[in-house]
N, C-alpha and C positions, 0 to 999 in steps of 0.2 A: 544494379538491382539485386543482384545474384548477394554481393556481402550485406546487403542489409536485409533481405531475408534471413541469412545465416543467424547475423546479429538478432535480428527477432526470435529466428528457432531456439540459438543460444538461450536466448535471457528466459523463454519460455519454459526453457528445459529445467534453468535454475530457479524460476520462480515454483514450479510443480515440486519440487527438492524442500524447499523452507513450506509448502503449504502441506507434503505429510510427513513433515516432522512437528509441527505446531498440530496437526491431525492426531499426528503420535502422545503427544503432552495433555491435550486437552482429550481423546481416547482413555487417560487413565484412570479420570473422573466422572468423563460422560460415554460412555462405551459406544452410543447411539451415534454418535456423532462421525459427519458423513462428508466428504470433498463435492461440491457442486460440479458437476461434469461439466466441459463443453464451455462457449462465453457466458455468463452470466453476473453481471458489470453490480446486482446489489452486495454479495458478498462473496469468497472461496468457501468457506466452509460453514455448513447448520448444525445446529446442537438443537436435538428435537425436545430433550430434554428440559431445556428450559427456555425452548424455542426462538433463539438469538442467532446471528449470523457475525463470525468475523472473516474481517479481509486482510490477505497476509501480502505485505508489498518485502521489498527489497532495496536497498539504496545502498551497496557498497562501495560508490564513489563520495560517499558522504566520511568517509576513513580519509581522504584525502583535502574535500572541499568545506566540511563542519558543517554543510549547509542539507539539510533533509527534502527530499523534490516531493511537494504533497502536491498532484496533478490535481486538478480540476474541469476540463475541457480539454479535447482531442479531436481536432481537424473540426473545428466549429461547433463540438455536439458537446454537453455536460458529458464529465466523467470524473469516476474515480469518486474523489469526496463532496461532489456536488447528486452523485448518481446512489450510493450507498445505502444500504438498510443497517448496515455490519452496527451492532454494540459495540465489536470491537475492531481494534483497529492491532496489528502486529506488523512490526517495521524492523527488519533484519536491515543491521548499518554496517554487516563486515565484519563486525566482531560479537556482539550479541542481539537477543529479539529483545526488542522494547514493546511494550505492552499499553493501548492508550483506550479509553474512550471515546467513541467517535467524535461524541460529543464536546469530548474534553481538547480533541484537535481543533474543532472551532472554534471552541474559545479563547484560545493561543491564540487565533489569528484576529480573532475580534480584541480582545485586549490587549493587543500588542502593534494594533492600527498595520497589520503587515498587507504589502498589496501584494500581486502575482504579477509575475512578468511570463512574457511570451516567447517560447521560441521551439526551433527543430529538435529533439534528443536525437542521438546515435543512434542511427540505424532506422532513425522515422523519416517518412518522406513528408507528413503535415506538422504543422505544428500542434504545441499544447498551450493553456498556460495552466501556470501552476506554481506553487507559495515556495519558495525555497527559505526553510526555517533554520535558522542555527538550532544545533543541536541543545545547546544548554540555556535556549528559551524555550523549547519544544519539550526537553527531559523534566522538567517544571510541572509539565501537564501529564506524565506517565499514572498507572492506574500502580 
């Protein structure tokens, strides 16, 4: 119990890392713009400015596997891009942010007939399911 906590603290640590730097980038246009504190599962960051929310995820195990984990459900509940308000969507893969529409991720999955499988990630004790997309049908749908 004790390493998959850690693994949680870890990846928390490094998700809060990509969400004010993407805070930083989009700060230099929208100054307003503000990190949602605390859980709040429809987006990480609001732009009052033109009143939009994006969600910054992470998948640098997608450097190794091609394949991008867009979650959708968590230990039985909607989540993630079933749960979203976000316009936009930002997906750090390891080496850069890609930048998508939220909208424009389900359309990948709708025209591309993709289903979801189910399973534990590291460091979780329920399962999720969720789309695992190759990268160069997913960078297809980038904004």
């Amino acid at each position: 119990m004790i390493k998959e906590q850690n693994t949680f603290k870890r990846d928390l640590k490094r998700g809060k890392i990509h969400e004010n730097y993407i805070l930083s980038v989009v700060k230099k246009k929208y100054s307003k713009a503000y990190i949602k504190d605390g859980y709040y599962k429809e987006y990480d960051i609001f732009v009052p400015e033109l009143n939009i929310g994006i969600e910054v995820k992470s998948d640098e195990k997608s450097k190794y596997t091609n394949n991008l984990v867009i979650e959708i459900e968590f230990n039985n509940k909607p989540s993630a891009l079933s749960t979203t308000t976000a316009k936009y969507w930002v997906i750090y893969d390891g080496i850069e942010y890609n930048w998508f529409i939220t909208e424009n991720i389900k359309k990948c999955i709708l025209e591309n007939n993709l289903k979801y499988v189910e399973f534990v990630g590291k460091g979780d004790t329920k399962s999720k399911k969720a789309y695992l997309i190759k990268k160069e049908t997913l960078y297809k749908y980038k904004e």
